[in-house]
C-alpha positions as CSV (number, residue, x, y, z in Angstrom):
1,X,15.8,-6.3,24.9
2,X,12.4,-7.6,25.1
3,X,11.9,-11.1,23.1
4,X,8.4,-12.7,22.1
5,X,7.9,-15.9,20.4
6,X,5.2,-16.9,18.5
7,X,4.2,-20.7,18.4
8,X,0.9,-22.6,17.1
9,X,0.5,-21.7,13.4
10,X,-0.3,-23.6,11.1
11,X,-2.6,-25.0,8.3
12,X,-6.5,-25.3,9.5
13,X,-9.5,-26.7,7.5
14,X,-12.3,-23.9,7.4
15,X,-14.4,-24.0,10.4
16,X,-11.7,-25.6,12.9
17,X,-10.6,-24.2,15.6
18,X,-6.6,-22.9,16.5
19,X,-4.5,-22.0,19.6
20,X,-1.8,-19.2,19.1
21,X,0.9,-19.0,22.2
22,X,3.3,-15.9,22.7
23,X,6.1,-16.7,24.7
24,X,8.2,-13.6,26.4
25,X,11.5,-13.3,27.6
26,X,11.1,-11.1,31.0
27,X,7.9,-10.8,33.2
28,X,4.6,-9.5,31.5
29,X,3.4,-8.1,34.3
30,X,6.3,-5.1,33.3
31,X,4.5,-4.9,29.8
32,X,2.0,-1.7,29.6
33,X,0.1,-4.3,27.3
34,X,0.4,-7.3,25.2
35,X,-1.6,-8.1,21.3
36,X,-1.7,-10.1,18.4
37,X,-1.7,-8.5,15.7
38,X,-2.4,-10.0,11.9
39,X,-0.9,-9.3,8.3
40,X,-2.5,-10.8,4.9
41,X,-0.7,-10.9,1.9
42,X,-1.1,-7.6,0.2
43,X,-2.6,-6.2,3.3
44,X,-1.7,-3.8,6.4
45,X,-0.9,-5.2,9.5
46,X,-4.1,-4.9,11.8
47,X,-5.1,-5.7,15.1
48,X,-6.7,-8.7,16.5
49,X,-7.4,-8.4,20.4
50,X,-5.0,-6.3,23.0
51,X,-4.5,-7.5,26.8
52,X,-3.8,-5.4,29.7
53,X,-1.5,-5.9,32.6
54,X,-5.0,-5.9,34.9
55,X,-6.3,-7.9,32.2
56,X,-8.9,-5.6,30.6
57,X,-9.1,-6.8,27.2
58,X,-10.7,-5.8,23.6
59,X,-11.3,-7.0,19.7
60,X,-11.8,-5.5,16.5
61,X,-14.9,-5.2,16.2
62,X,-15.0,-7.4,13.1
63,X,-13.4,-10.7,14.9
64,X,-15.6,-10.5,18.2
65,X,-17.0,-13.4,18.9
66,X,-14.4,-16.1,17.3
67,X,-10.7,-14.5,19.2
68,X,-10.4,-14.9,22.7
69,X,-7.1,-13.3,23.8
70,X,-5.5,-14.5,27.6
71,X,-2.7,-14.3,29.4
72,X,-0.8,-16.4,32.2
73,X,1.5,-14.0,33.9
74,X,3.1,-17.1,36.0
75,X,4.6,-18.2,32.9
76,X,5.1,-15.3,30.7
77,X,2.7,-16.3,28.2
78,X,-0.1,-14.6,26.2
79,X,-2.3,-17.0,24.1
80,X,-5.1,-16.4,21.3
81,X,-7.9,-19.3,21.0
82,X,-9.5,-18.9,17.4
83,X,-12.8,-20.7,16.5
84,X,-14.6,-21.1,13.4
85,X,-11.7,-20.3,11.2
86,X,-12.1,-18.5,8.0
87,X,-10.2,-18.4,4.6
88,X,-9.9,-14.8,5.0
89,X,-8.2,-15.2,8.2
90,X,-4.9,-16.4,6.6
91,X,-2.2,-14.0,8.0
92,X,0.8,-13.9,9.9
93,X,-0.5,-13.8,13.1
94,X,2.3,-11.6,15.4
95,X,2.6,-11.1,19.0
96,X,3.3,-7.5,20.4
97,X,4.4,-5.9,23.8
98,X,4.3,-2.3,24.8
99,X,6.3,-1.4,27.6
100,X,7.1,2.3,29.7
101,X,10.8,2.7,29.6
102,X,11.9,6.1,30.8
103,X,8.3,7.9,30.3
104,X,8.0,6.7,26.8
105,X,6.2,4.1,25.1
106,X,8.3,0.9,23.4
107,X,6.5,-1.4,21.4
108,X,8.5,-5.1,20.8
109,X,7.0,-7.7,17.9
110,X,7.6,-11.1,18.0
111,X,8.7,-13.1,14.7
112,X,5.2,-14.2,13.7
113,X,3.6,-17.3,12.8
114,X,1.6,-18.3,9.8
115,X,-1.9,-19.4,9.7
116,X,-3.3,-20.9,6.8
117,X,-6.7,-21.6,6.3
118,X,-7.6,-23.7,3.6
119,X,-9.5,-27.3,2.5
């Protein structure tokens, strides 16, 4: 059983800056891809950046420019640097892993961590 573990929430004056870390139980080089993923209150849960194993990575469109999403495969960690933060970026931010097992897909969530943005 795959296990992820968000770290690095918090609460953030508008316009700082935050670091998210994802910490996973077994090797992500074995994950088909790793992502953090957002959910606001009232809101569906949507994505923020994805990661590949060979490191390709993309954004929603709406959040380029202020997410960058990395990934240190020596320590089994995935990591989101945000900049410029927003009131509108309050969410749970999770971590997610999607991994072959068999032929299909599995996707894995971690437990999530708030993020507050607020003066």
């Amino acid at each position: 059983q795959v296990q992820l573990v968000e770290s690095g929430g918090g609460l953030v004056q508008p316009g700082g800056s935050l670091s998210l870390s994802c910490a996973a139980s077994e090797s992500i080089g074995s994950f088909n891809a790793m992502g953090w993923y957002r959910q606001a209150p009232g809101k569906q849960r949507e994505l923020v950046a994805r990661i590949t194993t060979g490191g390709s990575t993309n954004y929603a469109d709406s959040l380029k420019g202020r997410f960058t999403i990395s990934s240190d495969n020596a320590k089994n960690m995935m990591y989101l640097q945000v900049t410029t933060l927003k009131p509108e970026d309050t969410a749970v931010y999770y971590c997610s892993a999607t991994l072959f097992i068999g032929g299909e897909l599995y996707r894995y969530w971690g437990q999530g961590t708030q993020v507050t943005v607020s003066s």
